[in-house]
Every structure is written in C-alpha cells, then in structure tokens.
N, C-alpha and C positions, 0 to 999 in steps of 0.2 A: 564600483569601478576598482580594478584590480590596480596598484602600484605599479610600474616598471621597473622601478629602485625603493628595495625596500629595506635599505638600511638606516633611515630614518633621515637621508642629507639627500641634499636636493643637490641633481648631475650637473657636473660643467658643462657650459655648449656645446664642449666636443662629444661628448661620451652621449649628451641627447643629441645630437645631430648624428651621431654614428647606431643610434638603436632605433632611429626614425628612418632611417637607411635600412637598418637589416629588415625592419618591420615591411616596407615599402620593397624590396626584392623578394621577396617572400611571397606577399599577395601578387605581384607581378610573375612568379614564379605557377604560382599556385591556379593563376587564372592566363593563364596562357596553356 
C-alpha cells in the first residue's frame, strides 16, 4: 500500500478529507 502523505506526519482532517474528496471526484469522473 502506497502512502498518500509521504512525508512522514500524519494529515489533519482537513487536508484527509480534501484528498478523500479529490480521490472520490476522480473515480466519479473517471466512471461516468
């Protein structure tokens, strides 16, 4: 399993709730 943040610190909520968003419009994008 690849990291999403790999600079060694674990994301604040926002910054994971905003890459769980781009990841999620993406496959939405991608499958439409």
């Amino acid at each position: 399993v690849t990291p999403l943040f790999n600079k060694g610190t674990m994301p604040t909520p926002q910054q994971f709730q905003l890459t769980i968003e781009n990841i999620a419009n993406k496959y939405l994008q991608n499958a439409s």
